[in-house]
LOSEKE-950655 format. One line per 2 residues: number of its first residue (from 1); for each residue x, y, z of N, C-alpha, C, O. Coordinates in steps of 0.001 Angstrom, whole numbers, plus 500000, padded with zeros to 6 digits. Example, Ala and Ser with C-alpha at 12.3 -4.5 7.8 and 13.67 -1.06 7.14 Angstrom:
1 = 513190/494310/507800/512300/495500/507800/513200/496700/507800/514236/496681/508465; 512850/497750/507080/513670/498940/507140/512900/500030/507870/513409/501138/508039
***
This chain:
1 = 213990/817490/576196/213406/818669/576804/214390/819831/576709/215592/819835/576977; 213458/821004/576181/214874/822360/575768/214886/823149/577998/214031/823503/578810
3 = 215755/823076/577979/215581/824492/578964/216932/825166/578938/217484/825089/577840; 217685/825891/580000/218987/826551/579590/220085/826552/580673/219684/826166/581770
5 = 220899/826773/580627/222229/826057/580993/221855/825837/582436/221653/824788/583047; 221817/827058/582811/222059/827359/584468/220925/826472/585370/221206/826362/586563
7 = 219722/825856/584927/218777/824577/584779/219519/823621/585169/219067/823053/586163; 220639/823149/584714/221045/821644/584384/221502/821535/586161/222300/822401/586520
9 = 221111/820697/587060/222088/820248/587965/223092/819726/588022/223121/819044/586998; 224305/819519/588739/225352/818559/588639/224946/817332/588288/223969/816794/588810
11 = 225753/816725/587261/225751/815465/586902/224814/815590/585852/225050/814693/585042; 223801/816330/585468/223379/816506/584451/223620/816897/583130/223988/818040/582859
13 = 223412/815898/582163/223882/816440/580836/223369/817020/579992/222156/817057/580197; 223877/817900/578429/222739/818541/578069/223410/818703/576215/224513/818161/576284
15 = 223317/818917/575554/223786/819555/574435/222901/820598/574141/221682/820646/574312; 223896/821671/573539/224264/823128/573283/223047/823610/572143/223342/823193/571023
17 = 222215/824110/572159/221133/824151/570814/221326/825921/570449/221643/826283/569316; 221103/826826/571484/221332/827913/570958/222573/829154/571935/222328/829231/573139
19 = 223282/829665/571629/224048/830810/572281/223185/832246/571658/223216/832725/570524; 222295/832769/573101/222150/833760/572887/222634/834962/573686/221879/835746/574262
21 = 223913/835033/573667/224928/835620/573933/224951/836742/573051/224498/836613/571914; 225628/838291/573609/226254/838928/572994/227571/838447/572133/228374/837610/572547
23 = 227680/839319/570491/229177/838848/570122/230289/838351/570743/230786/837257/570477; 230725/839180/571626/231749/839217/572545/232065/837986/573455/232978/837372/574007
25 = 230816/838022/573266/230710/836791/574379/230689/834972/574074/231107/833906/574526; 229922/835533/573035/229703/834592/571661/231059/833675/571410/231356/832480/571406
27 = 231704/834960/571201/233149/834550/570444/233761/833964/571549/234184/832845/571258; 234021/834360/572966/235005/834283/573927/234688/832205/574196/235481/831406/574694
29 = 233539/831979/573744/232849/830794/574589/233364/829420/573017/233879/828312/572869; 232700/830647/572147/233581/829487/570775/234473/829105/570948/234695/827895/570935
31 = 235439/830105/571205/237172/829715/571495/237303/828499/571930/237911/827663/571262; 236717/828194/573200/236305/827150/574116/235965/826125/573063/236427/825006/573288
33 = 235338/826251/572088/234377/824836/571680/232807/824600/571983/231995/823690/571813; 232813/826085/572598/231012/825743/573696/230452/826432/572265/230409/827649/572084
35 = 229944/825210/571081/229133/825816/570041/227860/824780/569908/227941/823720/570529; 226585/825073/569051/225866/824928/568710/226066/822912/568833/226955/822555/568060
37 = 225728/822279/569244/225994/821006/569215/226577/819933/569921/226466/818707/569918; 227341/820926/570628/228500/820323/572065/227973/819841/573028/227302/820599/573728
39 = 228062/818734/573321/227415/817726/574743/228382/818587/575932/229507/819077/575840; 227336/818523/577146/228448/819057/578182/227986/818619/579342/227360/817585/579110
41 = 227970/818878/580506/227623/818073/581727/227995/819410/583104/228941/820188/583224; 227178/819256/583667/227560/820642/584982/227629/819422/586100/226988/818418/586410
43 = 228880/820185/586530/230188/819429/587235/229780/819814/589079/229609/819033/590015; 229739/821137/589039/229380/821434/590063/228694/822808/590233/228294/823265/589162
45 = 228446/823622/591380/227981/825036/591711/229086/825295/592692/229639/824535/593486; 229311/826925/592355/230154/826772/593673/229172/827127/594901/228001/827178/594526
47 = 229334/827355/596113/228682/827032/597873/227230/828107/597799/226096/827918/598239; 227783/829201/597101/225985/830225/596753/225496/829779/595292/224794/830676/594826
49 = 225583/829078/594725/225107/828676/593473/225172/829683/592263/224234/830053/591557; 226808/830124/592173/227183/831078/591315/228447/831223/591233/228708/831320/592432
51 = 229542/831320/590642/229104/830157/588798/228998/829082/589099/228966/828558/590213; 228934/828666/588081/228519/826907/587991/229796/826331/587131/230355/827030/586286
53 = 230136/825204/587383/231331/824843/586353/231050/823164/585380/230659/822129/585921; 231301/823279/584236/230695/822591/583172/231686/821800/582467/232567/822592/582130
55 = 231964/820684/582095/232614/819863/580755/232430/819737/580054/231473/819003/579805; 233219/820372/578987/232941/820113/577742/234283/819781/576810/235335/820300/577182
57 = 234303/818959/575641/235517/819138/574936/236916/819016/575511/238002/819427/575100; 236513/818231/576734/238066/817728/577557/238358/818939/578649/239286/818813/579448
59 = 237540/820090/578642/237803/821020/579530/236848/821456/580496/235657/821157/580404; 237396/822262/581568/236358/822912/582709/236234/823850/582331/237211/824321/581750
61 = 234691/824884/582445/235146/825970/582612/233644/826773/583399/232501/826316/583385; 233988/827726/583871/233004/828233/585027/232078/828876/584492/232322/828711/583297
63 = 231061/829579/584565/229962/830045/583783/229385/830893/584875/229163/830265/585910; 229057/832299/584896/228031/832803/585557/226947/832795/585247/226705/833041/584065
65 = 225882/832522/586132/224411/832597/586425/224082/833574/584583/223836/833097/583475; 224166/834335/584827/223782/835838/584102/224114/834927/582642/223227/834851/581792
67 = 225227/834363/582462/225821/833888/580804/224896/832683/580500/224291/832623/579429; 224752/831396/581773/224193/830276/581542/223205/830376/580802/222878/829863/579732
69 = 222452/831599/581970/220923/831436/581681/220500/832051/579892/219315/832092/579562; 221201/832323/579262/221084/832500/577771/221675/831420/576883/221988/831526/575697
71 = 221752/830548/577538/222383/829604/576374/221234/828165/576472/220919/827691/577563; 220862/827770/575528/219386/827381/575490/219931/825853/574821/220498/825864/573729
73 = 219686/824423/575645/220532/823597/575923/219317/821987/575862/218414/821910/576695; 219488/821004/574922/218493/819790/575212/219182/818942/576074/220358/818660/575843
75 = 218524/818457/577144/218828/817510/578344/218673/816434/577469/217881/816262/576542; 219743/815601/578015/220536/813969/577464/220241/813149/578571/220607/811974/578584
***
């Protein structure tokens, strides 16, 4: 099932299908490894449900609401 990042609950897993991100942004998240294919898992929310923080590629990293919700993700 496709839906997009900010979707996934904790403990839920998902791999990476599309970044529709600005360049900038694009690029900043590649760096990371967060590309087209990458299994990842949302770890937690923080206490208002914003950002959310995710594993991927041996690392954490936090995500706002606004970034998640463009990155378009199949549940595992």
């Amino acid at each position: 099932m496709r839906t997009s990042l900010d979707r996934l609950e904790p403990g839920q897993r998902g791999r990476v299908l599309a970044l529709g991100l600005l360049p900038g942004e694009r690029e900043s998240l590649s760096r990371l490894g967060l590309i087209p294919g990458t299994e990842l898992r949302c770890v937690c929310r923080s206490p208002l449900g914003d950002p959310a923080a995710y594993r991927f590629r041996g690392i954490e990293a936090a995500l706002r609401r606004r970034d998640a919700e463009r990155i378009e993700v199949e549940l595992l």
